[in-house]
TILO-678477 format. One record per residue (C-alpha): x, y, z; residue in three letters. Coordinates in Angstrom, 3 decimals. Example, Ala and Ser with C-alpha at 12.3 -4.5 7.8 and 13.67 -1.06 7.14 Angstrom:
// residues 2
{{12.300; -4.500; 7.800}; ALA}
{{13.670; -1.060; 7.140}; SER}
END
This chain:
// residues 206
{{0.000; 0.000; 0.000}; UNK}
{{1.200; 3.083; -0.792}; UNK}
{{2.406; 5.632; 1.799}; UNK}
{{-0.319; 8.051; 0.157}; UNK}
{{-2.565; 5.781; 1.055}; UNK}
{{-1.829; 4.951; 4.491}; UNK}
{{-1.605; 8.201; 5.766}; UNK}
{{-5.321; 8.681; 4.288}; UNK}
{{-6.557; 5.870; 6.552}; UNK}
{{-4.607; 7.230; 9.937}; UNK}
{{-6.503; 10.682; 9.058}; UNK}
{{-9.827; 9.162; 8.951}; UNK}
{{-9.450; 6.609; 12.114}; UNK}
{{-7.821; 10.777; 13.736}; UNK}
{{-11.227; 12.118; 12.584}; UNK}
{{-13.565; 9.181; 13.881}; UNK}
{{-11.691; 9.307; 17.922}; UNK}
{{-12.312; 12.745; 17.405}; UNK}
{{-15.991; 12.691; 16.677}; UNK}
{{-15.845; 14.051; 13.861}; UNK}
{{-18.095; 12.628; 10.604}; UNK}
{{-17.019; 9.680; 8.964}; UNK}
{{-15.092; 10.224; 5.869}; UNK}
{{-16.067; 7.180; 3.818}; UNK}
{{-14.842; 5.576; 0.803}; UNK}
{{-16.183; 6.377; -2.623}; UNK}
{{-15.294; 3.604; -4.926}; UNK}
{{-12.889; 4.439; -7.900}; UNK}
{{-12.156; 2.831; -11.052}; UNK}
{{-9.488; 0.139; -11.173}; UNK}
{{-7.195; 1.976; -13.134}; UNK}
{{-6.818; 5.102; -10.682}; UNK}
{{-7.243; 2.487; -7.048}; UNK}
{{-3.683; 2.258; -7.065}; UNK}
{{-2.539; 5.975; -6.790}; UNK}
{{-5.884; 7.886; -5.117}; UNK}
{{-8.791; 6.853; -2.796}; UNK}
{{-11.826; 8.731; -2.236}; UNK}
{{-13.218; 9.900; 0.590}; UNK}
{{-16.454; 11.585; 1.457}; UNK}
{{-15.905; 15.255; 3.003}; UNK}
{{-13.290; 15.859; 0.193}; UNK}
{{-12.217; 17.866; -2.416}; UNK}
{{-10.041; 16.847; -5.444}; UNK}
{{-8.017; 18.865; -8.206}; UNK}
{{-7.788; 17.654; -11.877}; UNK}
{{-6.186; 19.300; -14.896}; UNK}
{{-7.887; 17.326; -17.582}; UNK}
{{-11.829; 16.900; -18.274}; UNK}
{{-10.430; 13.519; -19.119}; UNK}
{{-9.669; 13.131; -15.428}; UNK}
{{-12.846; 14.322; -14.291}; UNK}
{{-14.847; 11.494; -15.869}; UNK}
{{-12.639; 9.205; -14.754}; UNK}
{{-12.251; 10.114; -11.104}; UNK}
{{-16.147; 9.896; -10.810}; UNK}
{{-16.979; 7.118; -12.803}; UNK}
{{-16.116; 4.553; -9.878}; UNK}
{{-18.798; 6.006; -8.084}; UNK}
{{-21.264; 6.494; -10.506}; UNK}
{{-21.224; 2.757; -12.093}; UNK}
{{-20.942; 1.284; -8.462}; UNK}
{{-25.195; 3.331; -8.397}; UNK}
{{-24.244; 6.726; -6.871}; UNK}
{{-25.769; 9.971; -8.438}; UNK}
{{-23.461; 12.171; -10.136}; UNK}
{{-23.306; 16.056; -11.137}; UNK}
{{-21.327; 18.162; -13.174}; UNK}
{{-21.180; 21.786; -13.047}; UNK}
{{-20.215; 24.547; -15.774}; UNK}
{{-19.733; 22.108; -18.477}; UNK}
{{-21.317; 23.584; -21.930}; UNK}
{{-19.281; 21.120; -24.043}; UNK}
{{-20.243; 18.197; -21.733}; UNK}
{{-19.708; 14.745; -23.952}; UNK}
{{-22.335; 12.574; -23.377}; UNK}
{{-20.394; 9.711; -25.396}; UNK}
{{-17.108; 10.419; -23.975}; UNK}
{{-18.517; 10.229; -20.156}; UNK}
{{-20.369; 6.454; -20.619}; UNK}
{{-17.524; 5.519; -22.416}; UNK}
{{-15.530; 6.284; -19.270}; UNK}
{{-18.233; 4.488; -16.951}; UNK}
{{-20.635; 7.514; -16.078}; UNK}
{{-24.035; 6.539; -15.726}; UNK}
{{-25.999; 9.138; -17.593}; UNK}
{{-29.267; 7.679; -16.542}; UNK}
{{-27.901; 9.004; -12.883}; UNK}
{{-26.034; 12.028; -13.776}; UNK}
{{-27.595; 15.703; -13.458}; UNK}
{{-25.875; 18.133; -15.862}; UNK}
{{-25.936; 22.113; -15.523}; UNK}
{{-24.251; 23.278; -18.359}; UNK}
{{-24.030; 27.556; -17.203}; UNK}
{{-24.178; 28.240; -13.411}; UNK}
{{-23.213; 31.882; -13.784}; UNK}
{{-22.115; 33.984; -10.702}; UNK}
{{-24.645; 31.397; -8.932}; UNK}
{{-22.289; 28.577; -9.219}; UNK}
{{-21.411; 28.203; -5.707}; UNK}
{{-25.532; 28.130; -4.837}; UNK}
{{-25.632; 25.568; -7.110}; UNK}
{{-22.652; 23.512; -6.295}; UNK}
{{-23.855; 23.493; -2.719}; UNK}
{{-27.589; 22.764; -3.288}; UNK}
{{-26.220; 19.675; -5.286}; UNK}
{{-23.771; 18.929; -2.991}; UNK}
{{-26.608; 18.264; -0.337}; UNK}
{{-28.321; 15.422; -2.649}; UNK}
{{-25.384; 13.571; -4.851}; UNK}
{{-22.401; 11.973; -3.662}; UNK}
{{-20.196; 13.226; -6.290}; UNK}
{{-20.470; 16.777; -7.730}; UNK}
{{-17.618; 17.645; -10.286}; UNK}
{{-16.881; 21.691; -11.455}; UNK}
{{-15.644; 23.775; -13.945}; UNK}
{{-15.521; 26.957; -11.786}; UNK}
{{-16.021; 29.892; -14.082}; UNK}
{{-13.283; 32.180; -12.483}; UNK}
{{-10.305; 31.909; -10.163}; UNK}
{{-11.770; 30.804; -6.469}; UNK}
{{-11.198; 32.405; -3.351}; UNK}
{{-10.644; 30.743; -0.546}; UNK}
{{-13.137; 31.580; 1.468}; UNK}
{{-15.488; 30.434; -1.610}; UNK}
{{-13.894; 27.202; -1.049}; UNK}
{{-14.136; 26.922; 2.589}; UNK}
{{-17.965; 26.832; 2.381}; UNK}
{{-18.233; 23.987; 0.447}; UNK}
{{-15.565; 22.074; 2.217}; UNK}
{{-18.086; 22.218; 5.498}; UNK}
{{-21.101; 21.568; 3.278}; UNK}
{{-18.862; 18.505; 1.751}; UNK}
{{-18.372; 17.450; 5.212}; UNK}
{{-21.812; 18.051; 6.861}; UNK}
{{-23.106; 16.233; 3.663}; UNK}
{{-20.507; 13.259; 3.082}; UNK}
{{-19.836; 14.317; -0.407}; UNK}
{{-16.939; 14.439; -2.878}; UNK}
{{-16.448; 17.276; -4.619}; UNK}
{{-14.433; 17.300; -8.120}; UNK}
{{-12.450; 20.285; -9.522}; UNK}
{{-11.779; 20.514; -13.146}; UNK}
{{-8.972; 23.622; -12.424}; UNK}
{{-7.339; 25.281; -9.618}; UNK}
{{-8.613; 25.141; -6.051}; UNK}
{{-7.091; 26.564; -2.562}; UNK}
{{-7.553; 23.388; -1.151}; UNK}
{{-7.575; 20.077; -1.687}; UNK}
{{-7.034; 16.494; -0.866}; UNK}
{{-4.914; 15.504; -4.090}; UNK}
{{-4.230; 17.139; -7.309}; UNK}
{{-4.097; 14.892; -10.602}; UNK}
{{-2.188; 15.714; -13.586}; UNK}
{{-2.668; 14.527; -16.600}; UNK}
{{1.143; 13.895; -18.406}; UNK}
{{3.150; 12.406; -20.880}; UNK}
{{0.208; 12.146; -22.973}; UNK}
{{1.257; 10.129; -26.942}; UNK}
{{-1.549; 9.544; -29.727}; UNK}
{{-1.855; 6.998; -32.363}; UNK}
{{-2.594; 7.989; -35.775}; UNK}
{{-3.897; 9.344; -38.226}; UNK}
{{-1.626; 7.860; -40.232}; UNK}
{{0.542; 9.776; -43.073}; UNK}
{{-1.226; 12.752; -42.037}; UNK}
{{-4.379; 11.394; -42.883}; UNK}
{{-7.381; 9.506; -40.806}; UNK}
{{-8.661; 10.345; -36.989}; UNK}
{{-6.772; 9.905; -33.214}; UNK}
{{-7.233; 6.174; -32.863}; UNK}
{{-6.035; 6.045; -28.856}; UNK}
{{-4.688; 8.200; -26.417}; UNK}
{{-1.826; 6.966; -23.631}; UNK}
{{-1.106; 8.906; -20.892}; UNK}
{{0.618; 9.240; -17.245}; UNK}
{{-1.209; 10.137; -14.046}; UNK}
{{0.532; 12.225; -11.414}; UNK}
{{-1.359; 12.260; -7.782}; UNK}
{{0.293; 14.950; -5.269}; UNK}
{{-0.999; 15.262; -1.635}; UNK}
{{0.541; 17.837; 0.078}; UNK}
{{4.421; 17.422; 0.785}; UNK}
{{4.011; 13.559; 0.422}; UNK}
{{6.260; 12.375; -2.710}; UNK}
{{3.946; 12.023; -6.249}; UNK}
{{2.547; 8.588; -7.308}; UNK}
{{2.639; 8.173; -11.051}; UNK}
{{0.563; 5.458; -12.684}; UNK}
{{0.503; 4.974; -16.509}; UNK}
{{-2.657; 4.394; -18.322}; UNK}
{{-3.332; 1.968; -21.041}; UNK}
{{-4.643; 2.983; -24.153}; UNK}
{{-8.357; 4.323; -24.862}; UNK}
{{-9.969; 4.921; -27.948}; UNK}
{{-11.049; 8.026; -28.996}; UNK}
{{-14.759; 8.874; -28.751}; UNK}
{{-16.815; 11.357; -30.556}; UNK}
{{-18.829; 13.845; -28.106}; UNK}
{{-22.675; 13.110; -27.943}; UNK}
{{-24.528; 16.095; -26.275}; UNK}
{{-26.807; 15.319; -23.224}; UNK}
{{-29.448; 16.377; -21.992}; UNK}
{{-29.254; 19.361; -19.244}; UNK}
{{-30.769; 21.729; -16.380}; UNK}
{{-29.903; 25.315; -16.935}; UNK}
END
């Protein structure tokens, strides 16, 4: 197990002999287990919509409700192709200057709620939704920059196949994951290959 890891589990057994609310895990998919866990009362960084869908799609195929935030280009093929249940996903594609009303109403009713935040976030923007995250039990995904946060993934290293002699589509993508938490060293995980998917729009609130 990896030291990451570990010191995860010591904070949540610090936070339970404390009284505070249990953090709980919120399953991942089997190519990200090995680098970052999820837990409930936290917030994560990612650099790539990519990321996003994959960070969430654990959840969401394991039956948990899912919502994403300030995403007008949202892919409807590209998320079930990375395990997102759309039949249990709420979409609101603008959120305007209202997107931290939003965030936290959703925040209060899915387990999961991943965000494009329009502008640069304060911190004290981000230090009401980390106590609604922890009142609620609820994960909260950034697709940018954010004060604070559990772990920060990086997408890197990324190589495509084709088109070939200049001509054809992207066949597959490769890529590296980075996870940083804090001052603990990086984990890096490489990713198999995926094949390209067009972007399917989907239905949305807002």
């Amino acid at each position: 197990m990896s030291t990451p890891l570990v010191l995860e589990q010591l904070r949540e057994r610090v936070a339970v002999m404390e009284g505070g609310p249990a953090r709980l895990p919120v399953p991942v998919v089997a190519s990200l287990a090995g680098a970052v866990s999820l837990r409930t009362g936290g917030s994560y960084a990612v650099d790539a919509d990519s990321l996003a869908l994959s960070l969430v799609a654990g959840a969401s195929s394991a039956g948990e409700w899912v919502g994403f935030v300030g995403w007008p280009d949202f892919g409807a093929e590209a998320a079930a192709a990375a395990g997102v249940d759309l039949a249990r996903t709420v979409l609101v594609r603008e959120a305007g200057e209202q997107w931290l009303e939003v965030v936290a109403a959703l925040v209060d009713v899915l387990r999961v709620v991943v965000l494009r935040p329009p502008a640069r976030v304060d911190a004290k923007s981000a230090g009401v939704l980390d106590a609604r995250l922890r009142k609620r039990s609820s994960v909260l995904v950034v697709a940018g920059a954010w004060p604070r946060c559990e772990a920060r993934l990086s997408l890197e290293d990324v190589c495509w196949t084709g088109p070939d002699r200049g001509r054809g589509r992207l066949r597959e993508r490769r890529a590296s994951v980075v996870v940083r938490r804090g001052t603990t060293p990086a984990v890096r995980i490489d990713l198999g290959g995926r094949a390209v998917t067009e972007r399917e729009p989907l239905r949305a609130l807002g």
